[in-house]
C-alpha positions in Angstrom: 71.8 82.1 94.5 73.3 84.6 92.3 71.6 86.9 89.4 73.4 85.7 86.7 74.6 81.9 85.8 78.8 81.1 85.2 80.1 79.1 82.5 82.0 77.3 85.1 81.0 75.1 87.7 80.8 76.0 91.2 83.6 74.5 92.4 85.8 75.3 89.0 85.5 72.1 87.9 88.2 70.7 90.7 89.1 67.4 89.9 88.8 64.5 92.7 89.3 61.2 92.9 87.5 58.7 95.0 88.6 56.9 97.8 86.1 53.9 97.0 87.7 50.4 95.9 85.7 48.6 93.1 86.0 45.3 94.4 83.8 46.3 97.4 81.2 47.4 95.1 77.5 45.9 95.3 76.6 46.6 92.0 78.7 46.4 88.3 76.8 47.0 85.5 77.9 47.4 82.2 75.9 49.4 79.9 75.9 49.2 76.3 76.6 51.3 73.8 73.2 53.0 72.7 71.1 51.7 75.2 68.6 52.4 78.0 68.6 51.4 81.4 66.4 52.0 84.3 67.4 51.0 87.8 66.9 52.1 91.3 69.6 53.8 94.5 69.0 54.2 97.5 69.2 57.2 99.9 73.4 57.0 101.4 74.3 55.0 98.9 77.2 56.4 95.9 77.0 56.1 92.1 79.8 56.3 90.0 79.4 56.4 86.0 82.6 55.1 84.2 83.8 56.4 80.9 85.0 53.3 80.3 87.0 54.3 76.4 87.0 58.0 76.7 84.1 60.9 75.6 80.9 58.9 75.8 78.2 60.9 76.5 75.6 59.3 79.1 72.1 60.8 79.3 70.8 60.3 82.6 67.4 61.9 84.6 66.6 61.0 88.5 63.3 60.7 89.8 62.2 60.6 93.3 61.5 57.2 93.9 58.4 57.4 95.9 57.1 59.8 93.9 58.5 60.1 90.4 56.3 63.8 90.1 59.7 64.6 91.5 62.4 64.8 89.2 65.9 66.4 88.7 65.4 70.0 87.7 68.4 71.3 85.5 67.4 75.0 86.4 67.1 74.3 89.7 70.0 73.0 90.5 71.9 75.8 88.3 70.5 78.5 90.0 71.3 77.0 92.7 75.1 76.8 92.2 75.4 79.8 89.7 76.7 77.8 87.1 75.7 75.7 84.0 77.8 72.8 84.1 78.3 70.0 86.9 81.6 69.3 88.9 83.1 68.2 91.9 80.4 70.0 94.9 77.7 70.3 92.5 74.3 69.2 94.4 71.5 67.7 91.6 68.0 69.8 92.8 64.8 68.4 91.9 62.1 70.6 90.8 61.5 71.1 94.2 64.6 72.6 95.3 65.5 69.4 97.7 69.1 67.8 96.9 68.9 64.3 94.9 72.3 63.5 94.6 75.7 65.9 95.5 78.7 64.8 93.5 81.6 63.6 95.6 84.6 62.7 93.3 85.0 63.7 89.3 88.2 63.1 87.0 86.5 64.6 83.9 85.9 68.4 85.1 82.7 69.3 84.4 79.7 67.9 82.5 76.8 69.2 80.8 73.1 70.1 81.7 72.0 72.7 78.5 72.4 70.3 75.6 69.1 67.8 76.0 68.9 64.4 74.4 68.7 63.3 71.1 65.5 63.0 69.7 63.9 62.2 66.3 62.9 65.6 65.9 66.2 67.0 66.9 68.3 65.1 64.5 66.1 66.0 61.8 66.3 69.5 63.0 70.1 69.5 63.6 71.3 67.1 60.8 68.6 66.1 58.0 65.3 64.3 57.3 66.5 61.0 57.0 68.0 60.9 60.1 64.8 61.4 61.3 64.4 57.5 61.9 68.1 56.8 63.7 68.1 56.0 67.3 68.2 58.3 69.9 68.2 59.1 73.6 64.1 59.6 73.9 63.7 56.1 72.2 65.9 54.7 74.8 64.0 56.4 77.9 60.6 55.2 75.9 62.1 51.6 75.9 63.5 51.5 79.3 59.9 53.0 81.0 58.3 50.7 78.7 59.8 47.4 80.1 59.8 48.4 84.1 57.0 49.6 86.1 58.0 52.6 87.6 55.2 55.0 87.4 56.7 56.9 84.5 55.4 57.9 81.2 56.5 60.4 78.0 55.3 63.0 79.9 58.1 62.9 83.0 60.6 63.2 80.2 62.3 66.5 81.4 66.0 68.3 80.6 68.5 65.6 81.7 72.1 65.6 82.6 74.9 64.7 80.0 77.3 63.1 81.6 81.1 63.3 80.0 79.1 65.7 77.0 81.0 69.2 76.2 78.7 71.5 74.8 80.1 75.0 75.0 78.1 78.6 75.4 78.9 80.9 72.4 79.7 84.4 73.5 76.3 85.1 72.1 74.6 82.4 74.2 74.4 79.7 71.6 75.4 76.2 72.5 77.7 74.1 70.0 78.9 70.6 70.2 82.4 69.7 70.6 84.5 67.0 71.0 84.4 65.7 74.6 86.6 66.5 77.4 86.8 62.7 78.8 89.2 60.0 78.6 88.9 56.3 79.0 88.9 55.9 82.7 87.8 59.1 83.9 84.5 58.9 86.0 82.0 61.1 88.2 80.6 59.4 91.3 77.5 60.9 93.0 75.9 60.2 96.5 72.3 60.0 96.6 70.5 61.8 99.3 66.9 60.4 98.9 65.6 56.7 97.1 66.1 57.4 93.4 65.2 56.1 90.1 67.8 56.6 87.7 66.9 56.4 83.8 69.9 56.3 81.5 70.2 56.4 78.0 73.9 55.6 76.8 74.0 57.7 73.8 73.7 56.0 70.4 74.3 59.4 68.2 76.2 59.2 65.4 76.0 62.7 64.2 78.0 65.2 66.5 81.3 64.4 68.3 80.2 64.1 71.3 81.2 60.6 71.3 83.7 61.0 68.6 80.9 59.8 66.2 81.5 56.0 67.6 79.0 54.9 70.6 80.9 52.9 73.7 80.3 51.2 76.7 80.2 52.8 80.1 80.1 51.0 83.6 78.1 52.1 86.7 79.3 51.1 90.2 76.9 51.5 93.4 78.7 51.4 97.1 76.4 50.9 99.9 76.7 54.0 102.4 78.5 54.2 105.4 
């Protein structure tokens, strides 16, 4: 652990691609654009989350499946590393300091864990009042824990990962949103260390270019482990 927290990731955002074949995937799922999803990995198995036509962001949060009290912990895991965004070698903490998931192969470069998820009150703040009432990444996690049991409620919302999401830090420590640093066909592929719930909200905001102000669809693949 270090005393102060890089702008880079730990590994320097080293690209690497992944060995893994698609067609010997167990699960395809296509997500789409501006929607939630909540599904479950397993312990050994990998994840990887398709960009499928370039700078979508994807909100995602893990929860320890066996006990959701247990949940990714952005702090954690960037004290941890002494960084601020996510790359190749980055391990995902929970709030417990325990790895969730390490990530394995990335052809973006780094990905975002400051910038939060959209949320009525944020595009109000951000934006204006009326878009008060536009859709948004809390909606989505409301919707998915709404329609499967998993134990969760509002309150196990915490500070999620944006996946493929640029959001510099101002010399003064501000945060801005930029255009994205993806392109169609990069991807990030995780390997879980313990059973996980993953809760994903592919981000329907129109107002910042984090998706170059047009909402896609993104594909997840999950390989069985070894």
């Amino acid at each position: 652990m270090t005393d102060t927290l890089s702008a880079t990731p730990a590994q320097h955002g080293a690209l690497q691609a992944s060995p893994l074949d698609p067609a010997h995937a167990t699960l395809r799922h296509r997500q789409p654009a501006g929607e939630p999803w909540l599904t479950q990995i397993q312990a050994g198995q990998t994840l990887r989350i398709l960009d499928l036509e370039g700078n979508q962001a994807v909100d995602v949060i893990f929860y320890n499946r066996h006990d959701v009290a247990e949940h990714y912990s952005a702090s954690d895991t960037m004290l941890a590393q002494g960084g601020i965004y996510l790359s190749t070698g980055s391990v995902l903490r929970s709030n417990e300091g325990r790895p969730m998931l390490t990530i394995v192969a990335d052809t973006c470069g780094r990905h975002d864990t400051l910038g939060g998820a959209c949320a009525a009150e944020s595009n109000t703040v951000r934006y204006a009042l009326q878009k008060k009432f536009m859709h948004s990444c809390r909606d989505n996690y409301l919707l998915a824990i709404a329609q499967v049991d998993a134990g969760l409620s509002k309150r196990d919302l915490v500070p999620n990962i944006n996946f493929f999401m640029n959001v510099p830090v101002t010399p003064d420590g501000g945060l801005t949103f930029a255009d994205g640093v993806s392109a169609p066909g990069k991807y990030v592929e995780l390997r879980a260390e313990m059973d996980l719930w993953m809760l994903v909200s592919n981000c329907p905001q129109l107002n910042n270019p984090c998706n170059a102000y047009n909402p896609t669809p993104v594909e997840f693949l999950i390989w069985d482990g070894a």
